[in-house]
C-alpha positions as CSV (number, residue, x, y, z in Angstrom):
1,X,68.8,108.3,182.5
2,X,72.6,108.7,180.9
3,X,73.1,111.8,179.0
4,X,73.2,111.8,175.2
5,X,75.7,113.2,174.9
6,X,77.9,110.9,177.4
7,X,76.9,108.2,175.3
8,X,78.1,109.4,172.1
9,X,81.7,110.1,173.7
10,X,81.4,106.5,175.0
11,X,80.8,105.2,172.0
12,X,83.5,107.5,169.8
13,X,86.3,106.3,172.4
14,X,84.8,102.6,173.4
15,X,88.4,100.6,173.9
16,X,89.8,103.7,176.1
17,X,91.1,102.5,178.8
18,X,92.1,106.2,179.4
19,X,88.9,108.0,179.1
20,X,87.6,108.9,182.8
21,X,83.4,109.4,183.3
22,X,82.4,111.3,186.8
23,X,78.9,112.2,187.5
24,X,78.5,114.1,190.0
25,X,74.7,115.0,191.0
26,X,73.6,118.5,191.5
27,X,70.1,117.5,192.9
28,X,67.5,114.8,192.3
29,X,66.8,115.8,189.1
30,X,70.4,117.1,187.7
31,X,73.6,115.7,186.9
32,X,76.7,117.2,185.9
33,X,79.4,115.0,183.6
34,X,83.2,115.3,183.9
35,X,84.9,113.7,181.4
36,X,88.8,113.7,179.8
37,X,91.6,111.2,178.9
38,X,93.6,110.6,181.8
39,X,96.6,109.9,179.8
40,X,96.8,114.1,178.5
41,X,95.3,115.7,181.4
42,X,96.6,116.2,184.4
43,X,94.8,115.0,187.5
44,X,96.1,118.0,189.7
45,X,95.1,120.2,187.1
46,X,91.2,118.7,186.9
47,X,90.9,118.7,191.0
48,X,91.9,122.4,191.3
49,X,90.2,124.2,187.9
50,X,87.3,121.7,187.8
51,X,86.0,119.9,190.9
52,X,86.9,122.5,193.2
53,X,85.1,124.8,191.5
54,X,81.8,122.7,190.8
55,X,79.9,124.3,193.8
56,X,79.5,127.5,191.9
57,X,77.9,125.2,189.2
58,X,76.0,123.4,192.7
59,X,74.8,126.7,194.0
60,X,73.5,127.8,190.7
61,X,71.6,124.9,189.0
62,X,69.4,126.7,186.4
63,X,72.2,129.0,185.1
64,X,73.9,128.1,181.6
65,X,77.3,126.9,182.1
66,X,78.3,129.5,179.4
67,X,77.1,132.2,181.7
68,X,79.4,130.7,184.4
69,X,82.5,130.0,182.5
70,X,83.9,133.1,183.3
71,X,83.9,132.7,186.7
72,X,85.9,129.5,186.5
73,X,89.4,130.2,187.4
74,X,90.9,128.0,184.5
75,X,93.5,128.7,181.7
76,X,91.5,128.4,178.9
77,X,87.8,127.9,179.1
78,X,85.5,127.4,175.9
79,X,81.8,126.8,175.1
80,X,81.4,124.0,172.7
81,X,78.5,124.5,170.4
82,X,78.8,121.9,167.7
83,X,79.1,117.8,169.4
84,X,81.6,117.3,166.8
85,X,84.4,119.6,168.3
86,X,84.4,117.8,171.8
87,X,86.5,114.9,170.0
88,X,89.5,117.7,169.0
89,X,89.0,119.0,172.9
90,X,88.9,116.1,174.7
91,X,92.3,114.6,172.9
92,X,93.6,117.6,173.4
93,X,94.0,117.9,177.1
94,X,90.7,119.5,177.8
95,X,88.1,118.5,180.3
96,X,84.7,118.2,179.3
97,X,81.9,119.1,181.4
98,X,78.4,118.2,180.4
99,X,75.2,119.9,182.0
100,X,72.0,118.7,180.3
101,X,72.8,119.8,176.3
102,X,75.2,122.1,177.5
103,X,79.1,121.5,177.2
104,X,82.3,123.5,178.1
105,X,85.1,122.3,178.1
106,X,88.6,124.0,180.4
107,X,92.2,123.3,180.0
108,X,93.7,120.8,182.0
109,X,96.4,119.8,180.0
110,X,99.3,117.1,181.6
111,X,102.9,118.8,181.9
112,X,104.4,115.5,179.6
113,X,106.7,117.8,178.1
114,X,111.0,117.7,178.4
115,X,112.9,120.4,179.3
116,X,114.4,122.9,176.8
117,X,117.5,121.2,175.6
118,X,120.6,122.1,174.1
119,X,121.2,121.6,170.4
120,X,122.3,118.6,169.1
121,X,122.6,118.8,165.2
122,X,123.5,122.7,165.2
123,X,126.1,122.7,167.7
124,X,128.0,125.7,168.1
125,X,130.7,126.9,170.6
126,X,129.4,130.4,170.6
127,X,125.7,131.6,170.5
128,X,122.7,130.1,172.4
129,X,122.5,126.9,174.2
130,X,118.5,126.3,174.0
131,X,116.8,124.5,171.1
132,X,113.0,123.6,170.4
133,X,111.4,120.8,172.0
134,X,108.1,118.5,170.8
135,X,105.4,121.5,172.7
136,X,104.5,123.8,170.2
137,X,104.0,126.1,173.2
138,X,107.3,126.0,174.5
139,X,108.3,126.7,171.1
140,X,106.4,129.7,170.5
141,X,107.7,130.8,173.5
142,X,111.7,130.5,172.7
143,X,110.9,132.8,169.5
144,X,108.9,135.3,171.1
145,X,111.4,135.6,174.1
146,X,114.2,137.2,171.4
147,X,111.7,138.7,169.2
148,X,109.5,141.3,170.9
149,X,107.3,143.0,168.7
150,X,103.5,143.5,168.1
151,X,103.8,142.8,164.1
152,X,105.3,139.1,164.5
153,X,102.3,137.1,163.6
154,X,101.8,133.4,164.8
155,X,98.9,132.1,163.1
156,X,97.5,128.3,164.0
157,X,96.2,125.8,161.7
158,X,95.5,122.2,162.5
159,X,95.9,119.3,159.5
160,X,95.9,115.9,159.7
161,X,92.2,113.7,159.7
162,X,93.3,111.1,162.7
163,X,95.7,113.5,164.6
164,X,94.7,117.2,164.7
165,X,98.3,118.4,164.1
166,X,98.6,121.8,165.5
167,X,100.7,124.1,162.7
168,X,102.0,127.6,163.9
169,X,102.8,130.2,160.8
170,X,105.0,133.2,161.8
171,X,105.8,135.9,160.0
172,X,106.5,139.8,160.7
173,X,103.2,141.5,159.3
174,X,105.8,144.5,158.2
175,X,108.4,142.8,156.5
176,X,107.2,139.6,154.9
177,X,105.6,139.6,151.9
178,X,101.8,139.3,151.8
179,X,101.6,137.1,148.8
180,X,103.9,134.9,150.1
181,X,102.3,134.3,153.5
182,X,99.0,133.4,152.1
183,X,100.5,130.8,149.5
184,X,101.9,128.9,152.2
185,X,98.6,128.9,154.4
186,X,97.0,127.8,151.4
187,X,99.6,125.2,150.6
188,X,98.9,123.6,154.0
189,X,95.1,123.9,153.9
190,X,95.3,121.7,151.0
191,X,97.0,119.0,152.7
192,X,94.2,116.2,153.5
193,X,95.9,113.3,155.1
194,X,95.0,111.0,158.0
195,X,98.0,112.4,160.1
196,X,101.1,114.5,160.4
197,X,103.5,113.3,162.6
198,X,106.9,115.7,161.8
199,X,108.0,118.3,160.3
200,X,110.1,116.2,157.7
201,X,106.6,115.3,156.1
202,X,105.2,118.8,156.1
203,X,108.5,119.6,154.7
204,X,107.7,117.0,152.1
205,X,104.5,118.7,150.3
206,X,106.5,122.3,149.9
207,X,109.5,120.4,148.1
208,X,107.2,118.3,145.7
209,X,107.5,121.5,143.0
210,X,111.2,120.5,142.5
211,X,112.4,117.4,141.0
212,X,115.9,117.5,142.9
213,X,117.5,116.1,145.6
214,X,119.0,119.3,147.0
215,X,116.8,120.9,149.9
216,X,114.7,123.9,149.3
217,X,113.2,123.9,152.8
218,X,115.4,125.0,156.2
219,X,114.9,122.2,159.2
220,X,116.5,123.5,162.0
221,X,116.3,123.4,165.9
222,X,117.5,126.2,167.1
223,X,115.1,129.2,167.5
224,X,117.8,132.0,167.0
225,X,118.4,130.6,163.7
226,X,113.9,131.4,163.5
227,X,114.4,134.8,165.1
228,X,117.1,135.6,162.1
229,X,115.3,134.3,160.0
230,X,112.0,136.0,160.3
231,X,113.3,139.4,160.5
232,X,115.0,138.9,157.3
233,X,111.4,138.3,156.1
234,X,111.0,134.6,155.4
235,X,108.3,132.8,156.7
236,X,108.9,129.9,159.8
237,X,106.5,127.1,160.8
238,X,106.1,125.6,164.1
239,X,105.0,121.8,164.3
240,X,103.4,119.8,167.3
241,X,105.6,117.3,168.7
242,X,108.4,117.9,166.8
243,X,111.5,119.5,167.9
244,X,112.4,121.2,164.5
245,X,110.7,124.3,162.6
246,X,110.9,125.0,158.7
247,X,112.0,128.1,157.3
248,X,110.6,129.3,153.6
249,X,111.8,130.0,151.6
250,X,115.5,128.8,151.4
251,X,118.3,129.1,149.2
252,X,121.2,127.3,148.2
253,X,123.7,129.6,150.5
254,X,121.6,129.5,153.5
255,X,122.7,125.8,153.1
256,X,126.6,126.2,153.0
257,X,125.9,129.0,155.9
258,X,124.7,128.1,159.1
259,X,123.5,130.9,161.6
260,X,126.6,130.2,164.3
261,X,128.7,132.1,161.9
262,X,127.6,135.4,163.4
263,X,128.8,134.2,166.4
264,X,132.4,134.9,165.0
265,X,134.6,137.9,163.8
266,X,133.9,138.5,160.0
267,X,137.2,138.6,158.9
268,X,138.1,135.3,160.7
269,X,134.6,133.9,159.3
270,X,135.3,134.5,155.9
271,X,138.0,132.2,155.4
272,X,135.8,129.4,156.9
273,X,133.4,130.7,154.8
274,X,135.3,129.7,151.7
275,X,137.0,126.4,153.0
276,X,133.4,125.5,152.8
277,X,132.9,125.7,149.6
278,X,136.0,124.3,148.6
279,X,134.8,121.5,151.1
280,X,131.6,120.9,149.1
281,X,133.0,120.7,145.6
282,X,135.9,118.1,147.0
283,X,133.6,116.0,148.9
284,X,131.3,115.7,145.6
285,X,133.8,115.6,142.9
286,X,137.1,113.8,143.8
287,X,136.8,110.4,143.5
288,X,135.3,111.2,140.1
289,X,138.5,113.4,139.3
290,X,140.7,110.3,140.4
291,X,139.1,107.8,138.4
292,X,138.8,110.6,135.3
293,X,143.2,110.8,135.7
294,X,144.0,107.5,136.0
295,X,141.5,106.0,133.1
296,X,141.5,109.0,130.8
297,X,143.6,111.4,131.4
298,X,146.6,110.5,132.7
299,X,148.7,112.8,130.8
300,X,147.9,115.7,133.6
301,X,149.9,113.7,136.2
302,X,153.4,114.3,136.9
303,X,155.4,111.2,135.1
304,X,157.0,110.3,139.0
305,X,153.2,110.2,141.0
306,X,151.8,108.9,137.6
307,X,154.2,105.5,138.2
308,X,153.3,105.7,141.9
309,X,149.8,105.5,141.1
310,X,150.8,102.7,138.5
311,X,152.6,100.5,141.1
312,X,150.1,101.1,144.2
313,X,147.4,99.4,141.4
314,X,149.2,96.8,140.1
315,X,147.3,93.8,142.2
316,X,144.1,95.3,141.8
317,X,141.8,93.4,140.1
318,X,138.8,95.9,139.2
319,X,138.7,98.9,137.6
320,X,139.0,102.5,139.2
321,X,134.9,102.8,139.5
322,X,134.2,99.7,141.2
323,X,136.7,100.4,143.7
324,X,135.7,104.1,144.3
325,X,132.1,102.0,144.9
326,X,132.8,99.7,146.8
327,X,135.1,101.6,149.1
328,X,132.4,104.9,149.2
329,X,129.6,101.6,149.9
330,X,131.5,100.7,153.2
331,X,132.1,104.1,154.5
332,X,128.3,105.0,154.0
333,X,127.7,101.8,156.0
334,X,130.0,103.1,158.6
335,X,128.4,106.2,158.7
336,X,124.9,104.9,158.8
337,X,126.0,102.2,161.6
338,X,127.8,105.9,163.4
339,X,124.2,107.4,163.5
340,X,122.4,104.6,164.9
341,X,124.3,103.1,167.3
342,X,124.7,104.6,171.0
343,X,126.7,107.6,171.7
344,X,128.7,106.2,173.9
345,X,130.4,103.7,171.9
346,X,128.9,104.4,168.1
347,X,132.1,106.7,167.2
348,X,134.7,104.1,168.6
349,X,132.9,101.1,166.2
350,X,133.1,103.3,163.1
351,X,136.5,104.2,163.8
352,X,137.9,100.6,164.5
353,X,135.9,99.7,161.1
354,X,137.2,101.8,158.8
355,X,140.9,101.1,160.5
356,X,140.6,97.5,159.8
357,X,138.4,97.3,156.9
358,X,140.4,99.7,154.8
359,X,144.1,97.6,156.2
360,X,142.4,94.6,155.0
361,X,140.9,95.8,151.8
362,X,144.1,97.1,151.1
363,X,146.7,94.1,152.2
364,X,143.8,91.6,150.5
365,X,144.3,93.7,146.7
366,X,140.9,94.8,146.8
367,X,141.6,98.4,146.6
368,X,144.9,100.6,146.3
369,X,146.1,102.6,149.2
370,X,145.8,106.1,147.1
371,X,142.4,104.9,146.3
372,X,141.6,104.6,150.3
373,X,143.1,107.9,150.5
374,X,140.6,109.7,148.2
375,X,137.5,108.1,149.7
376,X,138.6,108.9,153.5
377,X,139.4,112.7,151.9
378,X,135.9,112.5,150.7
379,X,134.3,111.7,153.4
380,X,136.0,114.1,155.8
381,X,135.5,116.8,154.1
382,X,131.2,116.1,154.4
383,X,131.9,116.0,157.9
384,X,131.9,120.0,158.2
385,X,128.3,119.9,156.7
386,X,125.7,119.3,159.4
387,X,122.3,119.5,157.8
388,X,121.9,115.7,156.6
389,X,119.8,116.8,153.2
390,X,122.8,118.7,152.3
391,X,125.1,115.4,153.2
392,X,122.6,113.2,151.4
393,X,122.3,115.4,148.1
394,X,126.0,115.7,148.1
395,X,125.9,111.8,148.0
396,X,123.6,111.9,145.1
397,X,125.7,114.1,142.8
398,X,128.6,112.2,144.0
399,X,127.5,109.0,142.3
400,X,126.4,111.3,139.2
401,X,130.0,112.6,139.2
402,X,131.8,109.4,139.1
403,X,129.5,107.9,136.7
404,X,130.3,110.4,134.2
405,X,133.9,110.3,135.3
406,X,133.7,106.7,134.1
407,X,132.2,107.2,130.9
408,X,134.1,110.7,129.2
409,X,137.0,111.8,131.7
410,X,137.3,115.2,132.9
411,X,134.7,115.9,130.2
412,X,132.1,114.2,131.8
413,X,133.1,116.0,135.3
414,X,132.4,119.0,133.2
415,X,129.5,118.3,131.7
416,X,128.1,117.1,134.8
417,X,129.2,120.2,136.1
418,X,126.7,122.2,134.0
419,X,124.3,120.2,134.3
420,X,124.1,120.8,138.1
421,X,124.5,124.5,137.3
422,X,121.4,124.5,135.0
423,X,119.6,123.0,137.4
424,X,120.0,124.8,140.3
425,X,119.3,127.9,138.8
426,X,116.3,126.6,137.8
427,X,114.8,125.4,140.9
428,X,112.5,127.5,143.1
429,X,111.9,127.4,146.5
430,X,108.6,129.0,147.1
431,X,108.7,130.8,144.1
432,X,111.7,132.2,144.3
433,X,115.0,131.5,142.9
434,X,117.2,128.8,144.7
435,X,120.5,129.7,143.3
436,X,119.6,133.4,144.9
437,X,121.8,135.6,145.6
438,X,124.3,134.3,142.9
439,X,121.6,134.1,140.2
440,X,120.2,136.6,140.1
441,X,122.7,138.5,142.2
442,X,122.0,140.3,145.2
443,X,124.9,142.3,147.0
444,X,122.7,142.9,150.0
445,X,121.9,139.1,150.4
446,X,125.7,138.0,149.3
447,X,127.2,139.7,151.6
448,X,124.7,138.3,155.0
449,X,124.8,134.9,153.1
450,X,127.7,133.8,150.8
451,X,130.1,136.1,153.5
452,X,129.6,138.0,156.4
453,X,129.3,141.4,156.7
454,X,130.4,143.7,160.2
455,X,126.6,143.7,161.6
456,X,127.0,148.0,161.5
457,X,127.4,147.5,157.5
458,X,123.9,145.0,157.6
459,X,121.6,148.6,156.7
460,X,119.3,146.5,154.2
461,X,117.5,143.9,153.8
462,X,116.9,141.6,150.5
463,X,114.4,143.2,148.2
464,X,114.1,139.3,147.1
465,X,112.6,138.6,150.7
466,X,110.4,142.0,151.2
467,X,108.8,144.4,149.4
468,X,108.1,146.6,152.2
469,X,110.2,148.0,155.6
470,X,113.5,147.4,153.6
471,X,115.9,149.5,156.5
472,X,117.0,147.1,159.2
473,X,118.6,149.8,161.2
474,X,117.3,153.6,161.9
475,X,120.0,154.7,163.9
476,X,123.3,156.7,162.1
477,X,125.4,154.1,160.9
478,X,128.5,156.6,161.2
C-alpha cells in the first residue's frame, strides 16, 4: 500500500516530469521513500548523502529517522514536522525521505550556479574584479570574505506565494540603527505577492513612499561597494537569483559617487568629483538653455554667434523645441538599440546611426548643425553616469526643463530649477533625508560622499546613519 504521504506529493507536483519517486524496501513490511526534483538536485549529491547511507536506516528499522539524522553525513539535514513544509524543501534542492509518517529531508542541492564574474555595470580600472552572481550563497560569501566580524548580521526571510524567494538582511548589530533594521524587515514581511523574481521589484515596494523619479534605493553588483556600505551603517539586502543587492537607505550623493573613487588619490578625485556635477546639470539642462537663448532671450548672445546661430537656422522649418525633440527622440533610440543589441557589434550600429542620421537630418533642413551639437553634448555628458535610474531620471527632468524653456525662457529653467530643489529635499529614503548631507548638512558625510577625504582623516562616521559606535578608527590618527 503507497504511502500517504507519497501520494500527496504526487498529487501537489502531478505534470512533473522532474519529480523522481524510489522506494526502496527495508523488509516485508517497510518501505522507505526517496523523493526530489531532478532538475535542482544533484544526482551525485543524492547517491553519496542519501542511498549510500540507507543501510544505517536498513540496519535499524524501528528507529525514528529523527533519531538517525545525525548520523547522516549530509550538509544540512532537517526533520520535517508539518506536510506543508516538504513543498518549500523539495523545490528547494532537498531530498525527501519518507519512512512510515516520518519525513526528513537532506541537502542535495545541483551546483547550477556560474562562476563569480567580473563587473559589468560598475566597471572600474582600480579596485576589485569580482561581482555578485544569481546564488544567494555565493553572495553571502563575497561580503563575508572582506568583512569579518561577529556583529555583521545576515538575517533570512522568504516572500513570494509561488516562488519562495529567499531575502538576506545584513547589517552590523553595532553600528546600524535598531529602528531602522526592523522597519525594513517589517516592510518586507508585508509584501504578499505570488513571486519575486529581482531585486528591481523588491526595490520597487521601498520606493513607493516617494512620488519621484529619482532613485532612493542603491542597486549595485559589486560586493565591496556592500562591505562599504554596511560599515557605514546602512542596511544591504541580498536576493535569490539575482546578481544585484540594494543598499538602504541612499542619498542623492551616493548617486553622483560611486565606490571606485576610493580607488584613486583624493586630490586627483576631487576634480572628477566636480566635473560630475557639472556633467549632471549640463546633460539635464542645455538643450533647454539653447532653446530659452534663441526664442527668448537672445539678447545674452554675442551679436557675431547670435547671427551664426541665425544663419545655421534659416532652412529650418520647426521651432527650437521640436527639434531639440526630435533630435533627443533619435538618440534615445540609439541608445536603447546600443543596450540591446550584441556586444560585439551594438556600439558600431549606434555610432554609424547617429553619423548618418544626424548628416542627413542636417543636409535634409530638419535640424541645424548647432542644434546637433547641443544634443550630442547632452548626451555625452550622461555617459559618465552608470547607474541607469540616475540616466533615466536625468531624462525625465530633461523633458521638464525644456518644456519650461519653451514656455518662459531662462525663467522657466529657473523656476524649474527650484522646483527640483524643493523636491529633493523633501524626499526620504527610508526615513531619512535624500538631499543628506547638503540638507541638512553633514561635514562628516560631505566629505566621504560629495568629496573624498585622505582615508587617515575618515575618524567618524555619520550620526545620520548611526546612533551608536560613531569611531571608525581606534588607532592614533597622528
Amino acid at each position: 500500500m503507497k504511502n500517504k504521504i507519497v501520494e500527496r506529493i504526487q498529487k501537489e507536483f502531478s505534470k512533473s516530469v522532474d519529480l523522481i519517486i524510489k522506494p526502496i524496501k527495508l523488509n516485508a513490511l517497510q518501505t522507505v521513500y526517496i523523493v526530489y526534483l531532478e532538475s535542482v538536485t544533484g544526482s551525485n549529491k543524492v547517491n553519496d548523502y542519501v542511498l549510500k547511507n540507507m543501510s544505517l536506516i536498513a540496519s535499524s528499522p524501528n528507529q525514528k529517522l529523527k533519531d538517525l539524522a545525525s548520523s547522516i553525513p549530509a550538509p544540512n539535514t532537517v526533520v520535517i514536522e508539518e506536510l506543508d513544509q516538504i513543498e518549500y524543501y523539495i523545490t528547494n534542492g532537498f531530498t525527501i525521505v519518507i519512512k512510515g509518517t516520518e519525513v526528513l529531508a537532506l541537502e542535495t542541492k545541483a551546483d547550477i550556479n556560474r562562476s563569480v564574474p567580473e563587473p559589468l555595470t560598475e566597471q572600474a580600472v582600480f579596485g576589485p574584479k569580482d561581482a555578485f552572481t544569481e546564488n544567494i550563497q555565493i553572495n553571502l560569501g563575497l561580503v563575508k570574505r572582506r568583512i569579518k566580524s561577529k556583529t555583521l548580521k545576515s538575517e533570512s526571510l522568504v516572500i513570494g506565494r509561488k516562488t519562495s524567494t529567499a531575502i538576506n538582511v545584513l547589517y552590523f548589530e553595532d553600528i546600524a540603527e535598531s529602528d531602522l533594521v526592523d522597519s525594513v524587515k517589517e516592510e518586507i514581511q508585508k509584501i504578499d505577492v505570488d513571486g519575486i523574481l529581482d531585486s528591481g521589484t523588491l526595490m520597487e515596494y521601498f520606493q513607493r513612499e516617494n512620488n519621484t523619479h529619482f532613485p532612493t534605493v542603491i542597486r549595485t553588483e559589486r560586493p565591496d561597494h556592500v562591505a562599504n556600505a554596511l560599515m557605514e551603517g546602512k542596511i544591504v539586502l541580498l536576493v535569490d537569483t539575482t546578481p544585484f543587492a540594494l543598499i538602504l537607505p541612499a542619498f542623492f550623493a551616493d548617486f553622483m559617487n560611486p565606490i571606485t573613487d576610493n580607488y584613486n588619490k583624493s586630490n586627483n578625485i576631487n576634480l572628477l568629483k566636480v566635473i560630475r556635477f557639472l556633467c549632471f546639470f549640463i546633460s539635464m539642462m542645455a538643450p533647454a538653455i539653447y532653446i530659452a537663448l534663441i526664442n527668448y532671450n537672445p539678447e545674452t548672445i554675442p551679436t557675431s554667434l547670435l547671427i551664426n546661430f541665425a544663419m545655421q537656422r534659416d532652412n529650418v522649418p520647426f521651432p527650437a523645441i521640436i527639434e531639440a525633440l526630435l533630435m533627443l527622440f533619435i538618440y534615445e533610440i540609439l541608445r536603447e538599440s546600443d543596450i540591446r543589441f550584441p556586444n560585439s557589434y551594438g556600439s558600431a550600429i549606434s555610432i554609424l546611426g547617429a553619423l548618418i542620421l544626424g548628416e542627413a537630418a542636417v543636409n535634409a533642413g530638419f535640424v541645424s548643425p548647432i542644434m546637433i551639437i547641443v544634443v550630442a553634448f547632452t548626451f555625452i555628458t550622461s555617459l559618465i553616469f552608470t547607474e541607469q535610474e540616475i540616466v533615466d531620471a536625468i531624462r525625465y527632468a530633461r523633458l521638464i526643463f525644456i518644456t519650461a524653456a519653451a514656455l518662459f525662457g531662462l525663467y522657466g529653467i529657473v523656476l524649474a530649477f527650484l522646483y527640483y530643489l524643493i523636491h529633493m529635499v523633501e524626499l526620504k529614503s527610508l526615513g531619512k533625508p535624500y538631499f543628506y548631507p547638503i540638507a541638512p548638512f553633514d561635514k562628516v558625510y560631505f566629505m566621504k560622499g560629495l568629496l573624498k577625504s585622505k582615508s587617515w582623516k575618515s575618524v567618524y562616521r555619520s550620526k545620520m546613519l548611526t546612533d551608536k559606535n560613531f569611531r571608525r578608527q581606534r588607532r592614533n590618527e597622528s
